[in-house]
C-alpha positions as CSV (number, residue, x, y, z in Angstrom):
1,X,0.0,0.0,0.0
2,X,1.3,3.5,-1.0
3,X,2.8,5.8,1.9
4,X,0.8,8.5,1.3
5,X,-2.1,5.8,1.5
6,X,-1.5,4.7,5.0
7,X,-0.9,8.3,6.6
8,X,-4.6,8.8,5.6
9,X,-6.3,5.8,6.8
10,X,-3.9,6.3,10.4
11,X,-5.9,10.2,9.8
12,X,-8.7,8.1,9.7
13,X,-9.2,5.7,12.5
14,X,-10.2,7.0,15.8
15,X,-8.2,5.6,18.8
16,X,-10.3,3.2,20.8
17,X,-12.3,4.9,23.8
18,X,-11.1,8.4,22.7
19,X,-12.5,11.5,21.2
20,X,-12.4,12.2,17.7
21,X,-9.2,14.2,17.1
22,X,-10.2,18.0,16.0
23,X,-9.9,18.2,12.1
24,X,-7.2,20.5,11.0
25,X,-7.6,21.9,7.3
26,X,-3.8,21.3,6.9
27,X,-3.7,17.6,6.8
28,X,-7.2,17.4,5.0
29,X,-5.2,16.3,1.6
30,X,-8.7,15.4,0.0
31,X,-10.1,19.0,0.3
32,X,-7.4,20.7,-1.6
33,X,-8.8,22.5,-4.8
34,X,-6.9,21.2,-8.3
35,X,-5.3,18.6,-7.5
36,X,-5.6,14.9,-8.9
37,X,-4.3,11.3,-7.3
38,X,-0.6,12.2,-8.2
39,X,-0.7,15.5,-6.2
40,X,-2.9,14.6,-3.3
41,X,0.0,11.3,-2.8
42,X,2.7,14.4,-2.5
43,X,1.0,16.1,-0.5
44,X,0.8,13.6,2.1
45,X,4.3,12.9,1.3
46,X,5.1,16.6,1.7
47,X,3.1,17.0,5.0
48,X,5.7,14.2,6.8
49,X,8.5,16.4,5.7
50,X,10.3,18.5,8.6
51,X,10.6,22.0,8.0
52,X,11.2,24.5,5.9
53,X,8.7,23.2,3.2
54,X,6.4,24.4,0.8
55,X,4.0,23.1,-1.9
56,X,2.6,25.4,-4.8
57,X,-0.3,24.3,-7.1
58,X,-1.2,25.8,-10.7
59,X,-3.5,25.6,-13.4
60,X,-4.1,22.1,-15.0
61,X,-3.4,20.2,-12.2
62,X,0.5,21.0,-11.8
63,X,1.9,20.8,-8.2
64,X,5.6,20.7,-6.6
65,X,6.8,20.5,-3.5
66,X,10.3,21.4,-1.8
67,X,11.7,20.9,1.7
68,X,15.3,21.5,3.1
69,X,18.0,22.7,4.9
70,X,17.2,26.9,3.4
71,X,15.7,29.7,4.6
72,X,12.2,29.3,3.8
73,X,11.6,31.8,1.3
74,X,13.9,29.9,-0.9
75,X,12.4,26.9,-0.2
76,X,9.0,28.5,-1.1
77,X,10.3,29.5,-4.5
78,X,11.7,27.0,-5.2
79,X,8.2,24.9,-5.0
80,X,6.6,27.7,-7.2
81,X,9.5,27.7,-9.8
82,X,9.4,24.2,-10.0
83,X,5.0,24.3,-10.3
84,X,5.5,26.8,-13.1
85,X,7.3,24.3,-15.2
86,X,4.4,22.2,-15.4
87,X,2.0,24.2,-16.1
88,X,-0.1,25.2,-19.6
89,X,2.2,28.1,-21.3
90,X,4.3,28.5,-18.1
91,X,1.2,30.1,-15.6
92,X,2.6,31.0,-12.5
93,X,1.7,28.9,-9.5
94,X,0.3,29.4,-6.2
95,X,1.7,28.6,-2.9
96,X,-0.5,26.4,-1.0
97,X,1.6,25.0,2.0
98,X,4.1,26.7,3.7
99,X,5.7,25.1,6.6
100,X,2.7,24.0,8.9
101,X,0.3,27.0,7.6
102,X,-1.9,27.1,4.1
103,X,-1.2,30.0,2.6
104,X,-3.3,30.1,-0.2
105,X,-5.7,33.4,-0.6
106,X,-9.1,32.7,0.5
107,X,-7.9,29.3,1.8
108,X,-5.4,30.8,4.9
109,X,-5.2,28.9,8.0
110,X,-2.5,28.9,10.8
111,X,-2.3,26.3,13.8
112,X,-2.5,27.1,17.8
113,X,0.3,27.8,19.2
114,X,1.1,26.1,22.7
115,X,0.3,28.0,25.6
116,X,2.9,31.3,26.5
117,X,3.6,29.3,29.9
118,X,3.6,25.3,28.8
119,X,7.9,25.0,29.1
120,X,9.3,23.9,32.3
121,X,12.7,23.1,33.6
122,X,15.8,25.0,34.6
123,X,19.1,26.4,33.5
124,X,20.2,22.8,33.0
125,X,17.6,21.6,31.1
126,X,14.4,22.7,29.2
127,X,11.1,20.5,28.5
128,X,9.4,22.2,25.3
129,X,7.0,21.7,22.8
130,X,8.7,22.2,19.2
131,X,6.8,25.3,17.3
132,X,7.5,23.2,14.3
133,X,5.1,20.6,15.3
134,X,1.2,21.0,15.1
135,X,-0.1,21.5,18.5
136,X,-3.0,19.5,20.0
137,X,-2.6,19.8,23.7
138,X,-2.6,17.3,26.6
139,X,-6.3,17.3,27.0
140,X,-6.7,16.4,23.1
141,X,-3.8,14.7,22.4
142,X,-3.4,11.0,22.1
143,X,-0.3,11.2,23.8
144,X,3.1,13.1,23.6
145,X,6.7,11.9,22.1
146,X,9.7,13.4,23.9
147,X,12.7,14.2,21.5
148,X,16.3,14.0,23.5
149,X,18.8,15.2,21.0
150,X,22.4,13.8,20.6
151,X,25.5,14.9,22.6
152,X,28.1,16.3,20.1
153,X,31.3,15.2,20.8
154,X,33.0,18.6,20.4
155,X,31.0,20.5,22.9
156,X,28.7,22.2,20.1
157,X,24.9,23.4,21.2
158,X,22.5,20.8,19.9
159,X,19.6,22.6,21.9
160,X,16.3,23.5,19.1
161,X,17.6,21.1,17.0
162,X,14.5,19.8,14.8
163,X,13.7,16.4,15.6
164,X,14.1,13.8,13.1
165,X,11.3,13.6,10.3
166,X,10.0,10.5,11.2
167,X,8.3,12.2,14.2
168,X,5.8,13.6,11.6
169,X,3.8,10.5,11.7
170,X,2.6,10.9,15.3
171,X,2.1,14.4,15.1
172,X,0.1,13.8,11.9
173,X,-1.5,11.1,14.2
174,X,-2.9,13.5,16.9
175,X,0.7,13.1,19.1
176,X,2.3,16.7,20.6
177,X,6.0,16.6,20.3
178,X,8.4,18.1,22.8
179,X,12.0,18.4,23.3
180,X,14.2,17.4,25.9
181,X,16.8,20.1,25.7
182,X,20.4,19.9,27.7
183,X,23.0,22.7,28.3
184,X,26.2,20.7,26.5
185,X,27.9,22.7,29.8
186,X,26.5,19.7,32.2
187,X,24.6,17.6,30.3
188,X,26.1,14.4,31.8
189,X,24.9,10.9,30.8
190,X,23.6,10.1,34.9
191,X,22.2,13.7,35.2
192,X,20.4,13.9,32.1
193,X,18.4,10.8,32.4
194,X,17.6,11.5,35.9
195,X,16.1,15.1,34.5
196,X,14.1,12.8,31.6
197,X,12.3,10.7,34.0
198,X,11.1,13.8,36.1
199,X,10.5,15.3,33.1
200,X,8.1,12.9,31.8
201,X,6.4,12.1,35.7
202,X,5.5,15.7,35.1
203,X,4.1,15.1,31.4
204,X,2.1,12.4,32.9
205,X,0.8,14.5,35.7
206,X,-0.2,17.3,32.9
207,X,-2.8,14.4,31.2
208,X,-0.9,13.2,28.5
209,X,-2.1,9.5,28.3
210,X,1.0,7.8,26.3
211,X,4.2,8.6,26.3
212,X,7.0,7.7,24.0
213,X,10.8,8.6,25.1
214,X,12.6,9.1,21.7
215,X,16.2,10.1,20.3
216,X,19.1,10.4,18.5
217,X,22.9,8.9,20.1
218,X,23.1,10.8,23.8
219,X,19.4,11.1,23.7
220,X,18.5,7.7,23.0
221,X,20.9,6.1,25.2
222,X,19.5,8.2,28.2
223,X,15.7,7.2,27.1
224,X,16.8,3.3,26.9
225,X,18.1,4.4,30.4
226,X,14.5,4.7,32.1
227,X,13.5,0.8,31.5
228,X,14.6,0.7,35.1
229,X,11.8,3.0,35.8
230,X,7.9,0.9,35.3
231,X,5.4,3.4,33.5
232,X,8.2,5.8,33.0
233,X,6.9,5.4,29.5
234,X,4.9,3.5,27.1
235,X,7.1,3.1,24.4
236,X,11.0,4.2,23.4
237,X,12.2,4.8,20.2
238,X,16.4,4.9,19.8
239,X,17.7,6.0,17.1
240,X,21.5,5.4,17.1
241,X,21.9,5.0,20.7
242,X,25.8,6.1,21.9
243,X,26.9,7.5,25.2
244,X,30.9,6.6,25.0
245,X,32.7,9.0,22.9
246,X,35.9,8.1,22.1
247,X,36.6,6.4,18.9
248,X,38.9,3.9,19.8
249,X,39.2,0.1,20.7
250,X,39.0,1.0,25.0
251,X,35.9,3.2,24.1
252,X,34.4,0.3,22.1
253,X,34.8,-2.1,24.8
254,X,33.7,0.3,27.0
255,X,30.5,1.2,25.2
256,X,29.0,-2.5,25.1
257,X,30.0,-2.9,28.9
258,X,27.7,-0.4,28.8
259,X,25.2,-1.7,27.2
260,X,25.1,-4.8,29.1
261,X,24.7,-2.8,32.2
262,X,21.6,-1.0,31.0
263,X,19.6,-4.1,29.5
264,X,20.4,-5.8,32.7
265,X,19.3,-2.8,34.5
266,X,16.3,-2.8,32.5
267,X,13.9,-4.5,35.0
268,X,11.1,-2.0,35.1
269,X,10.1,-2.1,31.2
270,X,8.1,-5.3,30.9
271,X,5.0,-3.4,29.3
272,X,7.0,-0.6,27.3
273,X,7.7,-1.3,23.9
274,X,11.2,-0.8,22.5
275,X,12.5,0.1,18.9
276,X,16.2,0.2,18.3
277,X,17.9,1.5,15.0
278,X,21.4,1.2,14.3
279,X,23.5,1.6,11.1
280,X,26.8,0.9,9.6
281,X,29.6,2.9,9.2
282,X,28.9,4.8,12.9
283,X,31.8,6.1,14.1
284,X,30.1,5.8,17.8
285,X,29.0,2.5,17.4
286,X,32.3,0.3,16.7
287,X,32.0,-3.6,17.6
288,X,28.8,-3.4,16.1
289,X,28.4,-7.5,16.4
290,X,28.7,-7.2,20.3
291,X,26.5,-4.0,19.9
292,X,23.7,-5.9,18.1
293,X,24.1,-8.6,20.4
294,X,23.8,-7.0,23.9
295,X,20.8,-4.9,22.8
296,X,18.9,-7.9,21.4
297,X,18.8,-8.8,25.1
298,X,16.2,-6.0,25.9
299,X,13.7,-8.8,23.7
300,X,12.8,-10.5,26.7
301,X,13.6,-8.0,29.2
302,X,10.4,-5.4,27.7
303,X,7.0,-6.0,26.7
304,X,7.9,-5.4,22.5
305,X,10.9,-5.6,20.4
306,X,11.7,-4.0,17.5
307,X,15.8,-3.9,16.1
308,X,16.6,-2.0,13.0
309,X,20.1,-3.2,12.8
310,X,22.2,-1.8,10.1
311,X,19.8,-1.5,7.4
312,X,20.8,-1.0,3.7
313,X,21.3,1.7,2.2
314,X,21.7,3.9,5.4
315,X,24.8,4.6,6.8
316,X,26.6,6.4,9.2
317,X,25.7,8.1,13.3
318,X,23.1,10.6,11.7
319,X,21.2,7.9,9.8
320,X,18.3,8.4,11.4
321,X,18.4,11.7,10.2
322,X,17.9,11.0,6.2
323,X,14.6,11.2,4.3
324,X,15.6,7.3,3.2
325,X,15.2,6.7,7.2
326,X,12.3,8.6,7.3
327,X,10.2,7.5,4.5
328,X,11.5,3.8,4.8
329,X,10.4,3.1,8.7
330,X,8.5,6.4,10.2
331,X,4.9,5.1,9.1
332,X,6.1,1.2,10.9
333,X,7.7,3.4,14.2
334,X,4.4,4.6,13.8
335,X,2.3,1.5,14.4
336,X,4.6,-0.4,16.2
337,X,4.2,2.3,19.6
338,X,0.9,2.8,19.1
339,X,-1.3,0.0,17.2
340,X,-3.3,-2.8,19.9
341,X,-0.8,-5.2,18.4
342,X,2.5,-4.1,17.1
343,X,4.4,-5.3,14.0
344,X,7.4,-7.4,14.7
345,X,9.3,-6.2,11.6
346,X,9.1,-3.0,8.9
């Protein structure tokens, strides 16, 4: 079944014993004006992009769409340059989407923005909801997914870094999406998971109903941390997990003592659901035989088990990272933390 295809039946179905979601003209692919099977299936594509990203639609059915790493005004050209070409004579296009708001005249609508006052934490760390994430609010949400970024081995600021464009399926889905956000100053591997699991006790005391810990390296490692913790979550998503930096034989070793330690310290995650992605050629991740093997212990340890290990075609620490990753496994992450019965593969 096509991508696009299964983001709008997962639009569709209500969660059991819960309120329909509020319906939010952005992701209502079928009511855009002009466009035909080919350009509603981009849409949908375009829609689990991260931003910036734009789509413009013209006369006879043309449509593009652009996303990136640009300021947004270029990305937004882009799209309508790209439109133009494909339409009768060259007719300029109009810009329909633009980052989360339609922008189309007569057609404009902007999402709620999360209350002034909904942030919490201290000059450590910071709990957030991303702004580049539609907002539904604890009382409507059908749950929240925490992002914990990386720690970059050179000391550099990885706070408001965008999380990883997967995430667009549950926030699609009806899921809010906050950030986990650490001062590289003392963000420690013991300290920050400590911070995560008050962090999300307080998420849960706020009504969110489900919570899924995800992240990238650092991140992940600290949210694989809190299976020693029952009901700290329902499900965590890793993405590359790595909390020994140096890139050497001793810090190898190291790194899946490590590992051991946490899946054996893992005694509080029987009913969370755990999916782990690693791939080759990470720089953090050497050994990655002992690596594989020492997470596969979590399998018994938690109450679902899900290993991405090494896929093809996706390489390196950041792989989670690529649109590949993204389009590849996001709709699977997807179902496997939330559906009554999760898959065992993607």
């Amino acid at each position: 079944m096509p991508k696009f295809l299964i983001l709008l039946l997962l639009l569709a179905l209500p969660a059991r014993a819960e309120a329909p979601l509020p319906s939010l003209p952005v992701l209502d692919v079928a009511a855009v004006p002009g466009l035909g099977p080919a350009g509603r299936a981009e849409l949908a594509r375009t829609l689990l992009r991260n931003l910036p990203r734009a789509f413009a639609i013209g006369p006879g059915g043309a449509f593009a769409s652009r996303a990136g790493n640009a300021p947004p005004e270029v990305v937004d050209q882009a799209a309508l340059r790209a439109c133009q070409a494909h339409t009768p004579g060259g007719a300029p296009c109009t810009l329909w989407l633009r980052g989360l708001e339609i922008v189309a005249p007569a057609r404009a609508w902007a999402p709620s923005a999360p209350p002034a006052d909904t942030a919490f934490g201290d000059a450590r760390r910071i709990m957030l909801p991303d702004p580049r994430f539609l907002w539904w609010g604890p009382e409507t949400a059908r749950g929240v997914l925490v992002w914990a970024h990386g720690r970059n081995a050179n000391g550099a600021d990885s706070r408001g870094s965008q999380p990883q464009a997967w995430v667009r399926h549950f926030n699609n889905a009806g899921w809010d999406i906050w950030r986990f956000d650490r001062d590289p100053a003392t963000d420690y591997t013991r300290a920050a998971t400590a911070w995560l699991r008050q962090d999300l006790a307080e998420l849960r005391r706020r009504g969110y109903r489900r919570i899924v810990a995800a992240g990238q390296s650092r991140g992940a490692w600290n949210a694989l941390a809190l299976l020693d913790t029952p009901g700290a979550m329902d499900a965590t998503i890793a993405i590359a997990p790595a909390a020994i930096g140096s890139l050497d034989e001793a810090g190898y070793t190291a790194q899946v003592t490590a590992l051991h330690a946490l899946v054996a310290g893992a005694t509080g995650g029987a009913t969370t659901r755990v999916a782990i992605a690693t791939f080759a050629e990470d720089p953090f991740a050497g050994l990655p035989e002992q690596r594989a093997e020492a997470l596969r212990g979590l399998a018994p340890r938690v109450g679902a088990f899900l290993f991405l290990d090494r896929p093809a075609g996706i390489t390196g620490h950041g792989g989670g990272n690529s649109r590949a990753f993204a389009e590849r496994y996001g709709a699977c992450l997807f179902l496997f933390a939330t559906a009554a019965t999760p898959p065992r593969d993607c």
